[in-house]
N, C-alpha and C positions, 0 to 999 in steps of 0.2 A: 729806414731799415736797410740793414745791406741788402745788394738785388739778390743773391742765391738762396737768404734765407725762409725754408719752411716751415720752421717751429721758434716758438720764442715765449719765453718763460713769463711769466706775471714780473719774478722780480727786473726782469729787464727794461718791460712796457714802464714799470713805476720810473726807472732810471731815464727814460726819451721822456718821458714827461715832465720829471722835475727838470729835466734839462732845456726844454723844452719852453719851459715857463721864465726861467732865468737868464735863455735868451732871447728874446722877445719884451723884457724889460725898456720901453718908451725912452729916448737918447731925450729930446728938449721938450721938459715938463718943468714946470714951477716945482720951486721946494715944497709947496703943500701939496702938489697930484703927486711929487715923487714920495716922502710919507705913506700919504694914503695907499698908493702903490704898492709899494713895501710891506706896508703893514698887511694890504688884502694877502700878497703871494706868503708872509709867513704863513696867515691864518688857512691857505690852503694847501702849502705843505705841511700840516699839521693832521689835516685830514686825506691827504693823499693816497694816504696805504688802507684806507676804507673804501679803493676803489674795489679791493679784490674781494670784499665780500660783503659791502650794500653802503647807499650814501641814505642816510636822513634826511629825506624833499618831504614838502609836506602841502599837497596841491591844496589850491581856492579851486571855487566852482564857476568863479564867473569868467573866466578867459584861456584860451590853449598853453598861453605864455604865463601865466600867474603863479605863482608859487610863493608860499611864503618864504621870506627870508633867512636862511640860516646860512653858517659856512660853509658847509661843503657845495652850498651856490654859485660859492664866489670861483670853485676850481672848472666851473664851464663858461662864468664869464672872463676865465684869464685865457682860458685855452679858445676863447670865442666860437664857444662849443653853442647852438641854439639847443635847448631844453622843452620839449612838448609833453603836454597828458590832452587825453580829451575826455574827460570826467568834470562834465558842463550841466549846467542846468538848465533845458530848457525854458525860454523866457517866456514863452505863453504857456504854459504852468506855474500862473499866479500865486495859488499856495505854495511851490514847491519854492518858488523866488521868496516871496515874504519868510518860509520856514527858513531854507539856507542862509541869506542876504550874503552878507560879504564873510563869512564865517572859513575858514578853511576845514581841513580836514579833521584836524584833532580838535578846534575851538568847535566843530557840530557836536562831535561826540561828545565832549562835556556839557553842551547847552541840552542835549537830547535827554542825557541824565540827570540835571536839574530841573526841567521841562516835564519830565516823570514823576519830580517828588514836589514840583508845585499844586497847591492847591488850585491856583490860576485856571480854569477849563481854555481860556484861548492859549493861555502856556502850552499846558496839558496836551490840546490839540495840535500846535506848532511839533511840541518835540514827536509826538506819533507819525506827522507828516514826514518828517525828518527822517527818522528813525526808517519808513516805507522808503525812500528814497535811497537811502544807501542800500538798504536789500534788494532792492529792484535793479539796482545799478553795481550789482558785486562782483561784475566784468569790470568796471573802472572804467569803461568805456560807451557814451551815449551816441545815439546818431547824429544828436545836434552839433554833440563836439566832433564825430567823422567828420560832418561836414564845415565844419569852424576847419580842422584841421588842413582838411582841402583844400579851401581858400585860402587858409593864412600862408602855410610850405609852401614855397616858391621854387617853381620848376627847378631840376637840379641838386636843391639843396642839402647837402649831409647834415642831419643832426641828430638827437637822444630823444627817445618815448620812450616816456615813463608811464607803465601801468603792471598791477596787480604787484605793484614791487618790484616791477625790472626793468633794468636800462636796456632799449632795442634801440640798434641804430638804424637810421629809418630816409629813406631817399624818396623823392618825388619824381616820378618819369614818364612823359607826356602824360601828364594831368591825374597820374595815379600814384598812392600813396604804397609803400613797398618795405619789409623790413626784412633786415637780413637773418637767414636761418644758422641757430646756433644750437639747437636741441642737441643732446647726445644721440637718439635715432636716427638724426642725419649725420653719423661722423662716417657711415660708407657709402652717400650718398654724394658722390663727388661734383655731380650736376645740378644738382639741388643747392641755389644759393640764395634765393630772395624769395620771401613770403608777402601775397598782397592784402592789405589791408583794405576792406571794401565793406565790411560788418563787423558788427557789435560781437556777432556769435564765435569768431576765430579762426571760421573754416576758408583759410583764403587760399587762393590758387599759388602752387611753386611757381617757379621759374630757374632760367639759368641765369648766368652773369650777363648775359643778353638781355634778358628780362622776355625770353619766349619760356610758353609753355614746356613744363617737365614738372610729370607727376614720379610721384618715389616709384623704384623699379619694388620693395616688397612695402605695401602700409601697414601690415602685419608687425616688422620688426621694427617701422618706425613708430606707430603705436605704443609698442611697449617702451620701447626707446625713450619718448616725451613722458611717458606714467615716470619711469626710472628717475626723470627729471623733475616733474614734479614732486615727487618723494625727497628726493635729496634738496630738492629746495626748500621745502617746508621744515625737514631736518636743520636747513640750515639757520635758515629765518628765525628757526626756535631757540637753537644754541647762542646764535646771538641777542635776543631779545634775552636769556639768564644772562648771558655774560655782563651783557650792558646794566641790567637792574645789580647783580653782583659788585660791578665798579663801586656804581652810584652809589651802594650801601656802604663800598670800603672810602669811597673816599669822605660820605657824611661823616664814619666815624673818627676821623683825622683830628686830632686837634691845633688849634692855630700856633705857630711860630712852630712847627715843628722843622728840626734843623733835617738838613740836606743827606746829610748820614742815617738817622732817622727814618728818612722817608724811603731813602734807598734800601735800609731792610728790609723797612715793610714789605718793600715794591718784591722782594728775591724773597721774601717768605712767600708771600700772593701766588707767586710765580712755582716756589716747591710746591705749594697747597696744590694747586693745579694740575700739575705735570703727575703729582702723586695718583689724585683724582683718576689723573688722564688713564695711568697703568692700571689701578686695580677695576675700572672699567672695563677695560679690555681682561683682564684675568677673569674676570666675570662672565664674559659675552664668552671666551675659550671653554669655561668650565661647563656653562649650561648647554653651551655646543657640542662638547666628548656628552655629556651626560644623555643629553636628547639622543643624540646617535645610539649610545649602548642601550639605550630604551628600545628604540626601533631594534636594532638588532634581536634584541631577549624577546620580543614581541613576534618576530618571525622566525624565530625558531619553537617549534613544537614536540613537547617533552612526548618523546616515545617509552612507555612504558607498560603496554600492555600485557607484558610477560610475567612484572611483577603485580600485579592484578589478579591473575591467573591463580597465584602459588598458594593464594589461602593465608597462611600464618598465621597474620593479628589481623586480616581480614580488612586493612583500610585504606590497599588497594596501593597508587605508585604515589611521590612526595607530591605534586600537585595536584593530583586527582585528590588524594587519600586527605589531604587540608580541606580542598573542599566540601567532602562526603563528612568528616568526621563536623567541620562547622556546621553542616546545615542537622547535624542528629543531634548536637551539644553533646559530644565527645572531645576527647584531646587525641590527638596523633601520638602516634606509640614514638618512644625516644629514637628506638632505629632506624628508622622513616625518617624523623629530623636529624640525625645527622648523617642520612645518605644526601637529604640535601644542599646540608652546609657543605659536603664535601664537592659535590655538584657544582653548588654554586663560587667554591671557590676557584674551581677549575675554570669554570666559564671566567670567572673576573681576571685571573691570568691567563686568559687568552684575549680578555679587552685589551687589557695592558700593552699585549707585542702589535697591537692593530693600529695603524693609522686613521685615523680622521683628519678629513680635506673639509676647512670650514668656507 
């Protein structure tokens, strides 16, 4: 990065990377490691631009280093990134080993649910065991694996921890385990840079870039700070998980040879559908926004009318009072009463009109 710079965009980090990767391409490899080469860094510029909003790992239980194989694997073993979880099974938890064995994360949860609808009672029992274990463990992080991790991160070392869904990037320094803070609650926390990791629970001590002690100067605003985060993550988490089953459903429906012209419609129709989407959402989200407001508004203002109350007439009192009084006697409000209110009320609604709302 140049030395002066403080702020640097998502699309730029993707641009030092791809570039990154293409220079660091191995100069004296046989024709077949140069292939396989080649062929890994397409398959991980392909998933590159899934750095800025989640990669698909899908840990095993039995090692720090373990993960099942997919591509977006392959973009930490090109950038000779190391990859940690420590969502481990302890070994002297004989059921919990026999339930899990060598299963990864997504192959438990399918065994759990066929495990549930066997008749088998030692099934049966497996997937229940199973099944306590991931609720037990819905931190993603065990002590066995703190301590796997301990040992295995060697002094120094920078790499990625994955748990609960997110990449922390994670350093070991004299013998302790340390992750760097990125919450939005710390972005006026200027001294605040490293979180230690030393339990299961979260609650780890700060630090600075020293790695001394420093607690946040308010935990009040960084509190709400990490909630704010955790919100918008789950938000995000969700939008992705539709978009992704939305793909899979567009491209199931694809049919084979379809030509190149073809496919790029589809792809710019997808794409309007979407963007369409995107706007009358937001028209949505603005409209229930003025409405709620003029709600509150009409809610705090309190109809004074005790004068016409007073006057007698038709006797059913001011337009809101007089609605009430006449529904609860099963009457009907006299017409002049309703249309002092329609008049009322249209006055009120041309003065929502000239009002702004701050959404």
């Amino acid at each position: 990065m140049p030395p002066m710079m403080e702020i640097i965009t998502a699309e730029q980090l993707m641009e030092y990377l791809g570039d990154y990767i293409l220079e660091t391409k191995p100069k004296e490899i046989s024709e077949a490691q140069r292939l396989n080469y080649e062929q890994n860094m397409s398959d991980a510029m392909a998933v590159l631009h899934k750095l800025q909003t989640g990669l698909d790992v899908n840990v095993k239980f039995t090692g720090v280093r373990v993960f099942e194989y997919t591509p977006e694997c392959i973009v930490f073993d090109l950038l000779d990134i190391p990859l940690y979880h420590g969502w481990l099974v302890d070994p002297q938890m004989h059921d919990i080993v026999k339930a899990v064995g060598n299963c990864s994360y997504n192959q438990l949860v399918e065994k759990i649910i066929s495990c549930k609808q066997s008749e088998n009672s030692e099934l049966a029992g497996e997937g229940i065991v199973a099944e306590q274990f991931l609720s037990s463990t819905a931190t993603q992080l065990t002590y066995h694996g703190l301590c796997e991790l301990t040992s295995t991160v060697q002094e120094g070392e920078l790499c990625v921890f994955f748990r609960n869904n997110h990449f922390s990037t994670m350093i070991k320094y004299k013998g302790q385990l340390y992750l760097l803070v990125t919450d939005q609650g710390f972005l006026t926390e200027e001294k605040v840079v490293w979180e230690s990791l030393h339990n299961v629970d979260g609650d780890g001590n700060f630090c600075d870039s020293e790695f001394r002690l420093r607690p946040p100067s308010d935990p009040e605003t960084v509190y709400r700070g990490q909630q704010d985060q955790i919100d918008q993550d789950y938000l995000m988490a969700l939008s992705l998980q539709q978009e992704q089953q939305s793909q899979d459903l567009q491209w199931e429906q694809l049919p084979e040879g379809i030509s190149d012209l073809e496919l790029a419609k589809k792809l710019q129709e997808e794409e309007d559908r979407r963007a369409s989407q995107y706007y009358q959402e937001q028209e949505q989200e603005q409209a229930a926004a003025v409405a709620a407001a003029a709600q509150a508004q009409q809610g705090q203002q309190e109809p004074a009318e005790g004068d016409e109350a007073d006057r007698g007439g038709a006797g059913a009192g001011g337009a809101a009072a007089g609605a009430v009084t006449a529904a609860a006697a099963g009457a009907t409000p006299s017409p002049g009463k309703q249309s002092t209110s329609g008049e009322r009320k249209a006055k009120k609604e041309s003065k929502d009109k000239d009002k702004c709302v701050i959404l």
